[in-house]
TIRO-2110 file (N, C-alpha, C; in Angstrom, 1 decimal):
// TIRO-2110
35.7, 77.2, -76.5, N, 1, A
34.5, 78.0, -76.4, CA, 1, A
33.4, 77.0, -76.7, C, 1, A
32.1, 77.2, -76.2, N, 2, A
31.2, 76.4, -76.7, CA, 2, A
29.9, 77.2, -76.8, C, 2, A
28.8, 76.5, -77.2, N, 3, A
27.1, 76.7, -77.4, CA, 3, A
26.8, 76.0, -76.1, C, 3, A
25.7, 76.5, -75.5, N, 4, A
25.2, 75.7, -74.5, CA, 4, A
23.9, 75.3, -74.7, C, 4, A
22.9, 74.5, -74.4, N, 5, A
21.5, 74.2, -74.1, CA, 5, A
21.1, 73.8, -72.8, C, 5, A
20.0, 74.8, -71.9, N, 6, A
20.0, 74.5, -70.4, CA, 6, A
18.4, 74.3, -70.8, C, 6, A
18.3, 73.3, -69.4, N, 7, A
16.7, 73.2, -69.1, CA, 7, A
16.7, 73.5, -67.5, C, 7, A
15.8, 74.7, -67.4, N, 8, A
15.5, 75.5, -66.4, CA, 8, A
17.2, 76.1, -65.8, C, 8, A
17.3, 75.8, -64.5, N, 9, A
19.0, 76.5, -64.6, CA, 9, A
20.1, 74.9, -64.7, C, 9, A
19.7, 74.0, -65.1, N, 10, A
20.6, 73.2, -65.7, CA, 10, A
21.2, 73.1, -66.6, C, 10, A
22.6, 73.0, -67.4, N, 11, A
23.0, 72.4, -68.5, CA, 11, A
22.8, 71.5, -69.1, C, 11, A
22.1, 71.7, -70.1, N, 12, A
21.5, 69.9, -70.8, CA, 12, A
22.5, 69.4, -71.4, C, 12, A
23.3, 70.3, -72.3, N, 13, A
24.0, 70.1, -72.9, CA, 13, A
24.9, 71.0, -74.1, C, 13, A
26.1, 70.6, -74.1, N, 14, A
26.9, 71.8, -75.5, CA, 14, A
27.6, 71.0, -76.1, C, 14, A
28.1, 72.3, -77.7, N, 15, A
28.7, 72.2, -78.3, CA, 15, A
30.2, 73.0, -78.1, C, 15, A
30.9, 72.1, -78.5, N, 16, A
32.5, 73.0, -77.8, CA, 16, A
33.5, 73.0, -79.3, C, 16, A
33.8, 74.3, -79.7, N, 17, A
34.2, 74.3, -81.1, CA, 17, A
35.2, 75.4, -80.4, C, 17, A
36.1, 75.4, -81.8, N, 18, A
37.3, 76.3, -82.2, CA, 18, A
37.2, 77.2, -83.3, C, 18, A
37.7, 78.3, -83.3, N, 19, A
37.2, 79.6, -84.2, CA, 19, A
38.7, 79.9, -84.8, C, 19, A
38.7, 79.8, -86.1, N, 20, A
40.0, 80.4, -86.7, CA, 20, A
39.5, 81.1, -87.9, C, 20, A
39.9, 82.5, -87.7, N, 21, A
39.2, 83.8, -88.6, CA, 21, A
37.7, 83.3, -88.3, C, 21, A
36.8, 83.2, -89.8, N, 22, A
35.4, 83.1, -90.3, CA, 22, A
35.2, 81.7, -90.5, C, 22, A
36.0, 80.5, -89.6, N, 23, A
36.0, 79.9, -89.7, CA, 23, A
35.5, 78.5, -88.6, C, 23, A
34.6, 78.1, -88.0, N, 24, A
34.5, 77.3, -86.7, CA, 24, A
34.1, 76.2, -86.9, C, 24, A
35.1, 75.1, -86.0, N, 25, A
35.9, 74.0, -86.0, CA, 25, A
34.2, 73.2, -84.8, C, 25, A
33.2, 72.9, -85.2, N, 26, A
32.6, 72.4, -84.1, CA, 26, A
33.0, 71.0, -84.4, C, 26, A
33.5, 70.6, -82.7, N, 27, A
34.7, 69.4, -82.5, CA, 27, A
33.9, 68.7, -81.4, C, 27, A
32.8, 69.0, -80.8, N, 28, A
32.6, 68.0, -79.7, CA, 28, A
31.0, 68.4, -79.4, C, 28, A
30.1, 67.3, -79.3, N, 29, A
29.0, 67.5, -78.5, CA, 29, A
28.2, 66.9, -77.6, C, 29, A
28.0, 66.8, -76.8, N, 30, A
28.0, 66.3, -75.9, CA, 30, A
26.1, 66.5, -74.7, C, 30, A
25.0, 66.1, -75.2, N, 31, A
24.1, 65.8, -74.0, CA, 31, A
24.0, 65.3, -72.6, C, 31, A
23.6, 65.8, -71.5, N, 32, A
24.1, 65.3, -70.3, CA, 32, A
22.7, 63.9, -69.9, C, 32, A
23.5, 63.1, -69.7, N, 33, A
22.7, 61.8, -69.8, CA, 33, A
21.4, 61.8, -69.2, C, 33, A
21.1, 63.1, -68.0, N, 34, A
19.7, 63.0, -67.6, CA, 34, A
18.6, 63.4, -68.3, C, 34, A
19.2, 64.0, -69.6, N, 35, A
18.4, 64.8, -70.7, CA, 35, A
18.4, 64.3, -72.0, C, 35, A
19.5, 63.1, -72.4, N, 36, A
19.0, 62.4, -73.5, CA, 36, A
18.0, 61.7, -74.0, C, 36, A
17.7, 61.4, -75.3, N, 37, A
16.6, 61.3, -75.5, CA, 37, A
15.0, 62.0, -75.4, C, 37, A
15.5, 63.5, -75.6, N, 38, A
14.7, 64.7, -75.4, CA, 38, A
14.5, 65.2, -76.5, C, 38, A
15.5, 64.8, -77.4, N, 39, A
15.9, 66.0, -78.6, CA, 39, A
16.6, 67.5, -78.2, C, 39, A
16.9, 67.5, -77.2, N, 40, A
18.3, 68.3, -77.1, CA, 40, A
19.1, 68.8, -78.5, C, 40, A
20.1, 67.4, -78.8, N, 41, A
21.2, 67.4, -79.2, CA, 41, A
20.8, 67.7, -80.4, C, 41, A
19.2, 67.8, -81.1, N, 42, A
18.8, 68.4, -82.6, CA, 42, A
19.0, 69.9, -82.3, C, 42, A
17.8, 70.2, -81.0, N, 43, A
17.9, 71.6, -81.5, CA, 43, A
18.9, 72.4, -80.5, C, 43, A
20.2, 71.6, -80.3, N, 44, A
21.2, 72.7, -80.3, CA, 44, A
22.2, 72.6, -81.3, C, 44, A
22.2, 71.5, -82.0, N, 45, A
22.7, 71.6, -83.6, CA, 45, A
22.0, 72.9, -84.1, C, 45, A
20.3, 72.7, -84.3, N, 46, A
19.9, 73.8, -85.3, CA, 46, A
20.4, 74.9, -84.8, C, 46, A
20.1, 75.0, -83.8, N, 47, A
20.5, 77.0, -82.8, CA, 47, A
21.6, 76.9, -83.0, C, 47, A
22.8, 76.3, -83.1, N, 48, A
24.5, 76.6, -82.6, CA, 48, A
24.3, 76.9, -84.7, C, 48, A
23.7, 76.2, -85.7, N, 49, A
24.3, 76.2, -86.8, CA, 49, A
24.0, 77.7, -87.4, C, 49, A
22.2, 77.7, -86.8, N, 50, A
21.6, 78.8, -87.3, CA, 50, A
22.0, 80.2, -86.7, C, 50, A
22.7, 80.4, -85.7, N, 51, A
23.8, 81.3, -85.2, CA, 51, A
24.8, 81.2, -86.2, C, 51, A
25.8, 80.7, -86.1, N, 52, A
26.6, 80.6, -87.5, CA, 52, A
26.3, 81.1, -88.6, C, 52, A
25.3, 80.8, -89.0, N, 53, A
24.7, 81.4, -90.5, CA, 53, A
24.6, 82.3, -90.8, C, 53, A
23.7, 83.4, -89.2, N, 54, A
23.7, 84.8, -89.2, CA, 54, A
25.0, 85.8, -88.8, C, 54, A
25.7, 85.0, -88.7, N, 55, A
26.8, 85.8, -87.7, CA, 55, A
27.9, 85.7, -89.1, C, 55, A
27.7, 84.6, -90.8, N, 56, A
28.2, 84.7, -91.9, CA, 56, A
29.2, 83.8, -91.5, C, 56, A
29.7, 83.2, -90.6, N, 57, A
30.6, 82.2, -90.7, CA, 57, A
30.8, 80.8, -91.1, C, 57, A
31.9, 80.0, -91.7, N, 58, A
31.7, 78.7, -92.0, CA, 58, A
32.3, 78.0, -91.1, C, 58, A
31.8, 76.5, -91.4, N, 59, A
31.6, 75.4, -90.1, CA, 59, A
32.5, 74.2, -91.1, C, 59, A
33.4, 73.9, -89.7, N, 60, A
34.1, 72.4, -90.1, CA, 60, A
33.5, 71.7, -89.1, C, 60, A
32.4, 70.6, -89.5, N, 61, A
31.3, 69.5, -88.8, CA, 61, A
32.9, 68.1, -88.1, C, 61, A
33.9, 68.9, -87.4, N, 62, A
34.3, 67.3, -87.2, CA, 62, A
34.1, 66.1, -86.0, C, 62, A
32.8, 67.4, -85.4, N, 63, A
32.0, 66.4, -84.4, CA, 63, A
31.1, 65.7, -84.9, C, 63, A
31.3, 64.2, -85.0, N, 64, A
30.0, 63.0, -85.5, CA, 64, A
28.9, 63.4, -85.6, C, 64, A
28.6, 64.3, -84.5, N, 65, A
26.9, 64.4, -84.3, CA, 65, A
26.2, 65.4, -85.4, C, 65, A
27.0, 66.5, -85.5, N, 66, A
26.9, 68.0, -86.3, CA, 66, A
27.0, 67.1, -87.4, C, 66, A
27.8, 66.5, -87.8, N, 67, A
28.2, 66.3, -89.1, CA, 67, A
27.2, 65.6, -89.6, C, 67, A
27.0, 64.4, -89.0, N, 68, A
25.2, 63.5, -89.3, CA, 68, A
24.1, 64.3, -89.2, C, 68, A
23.9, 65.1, -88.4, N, 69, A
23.1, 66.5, -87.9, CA, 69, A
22.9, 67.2, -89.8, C, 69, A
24.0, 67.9, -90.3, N, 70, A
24.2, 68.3, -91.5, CA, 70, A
23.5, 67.5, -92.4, C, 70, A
23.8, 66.4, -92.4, N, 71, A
23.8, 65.2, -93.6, CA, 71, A
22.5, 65.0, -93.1, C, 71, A
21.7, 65.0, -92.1, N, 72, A
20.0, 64.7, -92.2, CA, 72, A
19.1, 65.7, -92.7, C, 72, A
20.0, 67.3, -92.4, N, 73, A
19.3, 68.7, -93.1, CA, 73, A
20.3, 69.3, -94.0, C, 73, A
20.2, 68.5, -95.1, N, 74, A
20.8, 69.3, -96.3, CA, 74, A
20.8, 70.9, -96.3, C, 74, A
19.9, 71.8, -95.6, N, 75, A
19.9, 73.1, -95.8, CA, 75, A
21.0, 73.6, -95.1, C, 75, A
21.4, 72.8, -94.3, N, 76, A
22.6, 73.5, -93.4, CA, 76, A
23.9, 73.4, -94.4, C, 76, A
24.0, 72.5, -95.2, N, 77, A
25.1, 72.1, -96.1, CA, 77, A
25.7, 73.2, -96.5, C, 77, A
25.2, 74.2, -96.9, N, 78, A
26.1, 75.4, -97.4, CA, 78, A
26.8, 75.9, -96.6, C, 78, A
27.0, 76.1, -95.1, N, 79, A
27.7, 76.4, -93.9, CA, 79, A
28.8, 75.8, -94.5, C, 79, A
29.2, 74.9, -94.7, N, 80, A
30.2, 73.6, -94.2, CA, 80, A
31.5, 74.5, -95.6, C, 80, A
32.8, 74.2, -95.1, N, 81, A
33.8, 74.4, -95.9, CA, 81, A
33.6, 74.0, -97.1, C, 81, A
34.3, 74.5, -98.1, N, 82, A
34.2, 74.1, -99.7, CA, 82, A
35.0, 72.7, -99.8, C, 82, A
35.7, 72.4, -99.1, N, 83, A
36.8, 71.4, -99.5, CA, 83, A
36.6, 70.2, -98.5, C, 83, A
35.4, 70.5, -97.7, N, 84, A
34.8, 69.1, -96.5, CA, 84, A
33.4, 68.5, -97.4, C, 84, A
34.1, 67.1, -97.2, N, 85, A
32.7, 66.2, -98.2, CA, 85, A
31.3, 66.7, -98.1, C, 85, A
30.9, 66.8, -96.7, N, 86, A
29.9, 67.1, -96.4, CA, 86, A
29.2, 68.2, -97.1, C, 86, A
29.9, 69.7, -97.8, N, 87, A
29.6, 70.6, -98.2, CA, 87, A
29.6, 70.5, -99.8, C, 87, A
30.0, 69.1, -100.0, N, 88, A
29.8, 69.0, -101.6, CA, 88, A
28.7, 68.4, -101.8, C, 88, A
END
């Protein structure tokens, strides 16, 4: 399953995660090269995390990007599992 971000009817780019219970695994993300360097890849971190948040579920960041994404906005930190560095 993933989050998407389109510009106009293109796909710019997503995030492609796994869901176990109240739990989602975001594992990959990926900008389409004609659109990097746009800031994309920020604000479909913030949308995909800030969905999460409202929807009450917690996040395993083991995509690079989310994960540095997290670690640049400490407010997201509380998402993150109890037992993943990032959420300590």
């Amino acid at each position: 399953m993933r989050y998407e971000i389109r510009v106009g009817d293109e796909l710019g780019g997503f995030v492609q995660y796994h869901r176990q219970g109240g739990v989602i695994d975001l594992v990959h993300t990926e900008i389409e090269p004609a659109f990097e360097g746009q800031g994309l890849g920020g604000r479909l971190a913030a949308a995909t995390l800030d969905d999460l948040r409202r929807r009450g579920l917690a996040v395993v960041p083991t995509c690079p990007f989310i994960r540095g994404y997290i670690e640049r906005h400490p407010d997201y930190a509380d998402l993150v599992v109890a037992d993943d560095p990032v959420g300590d």
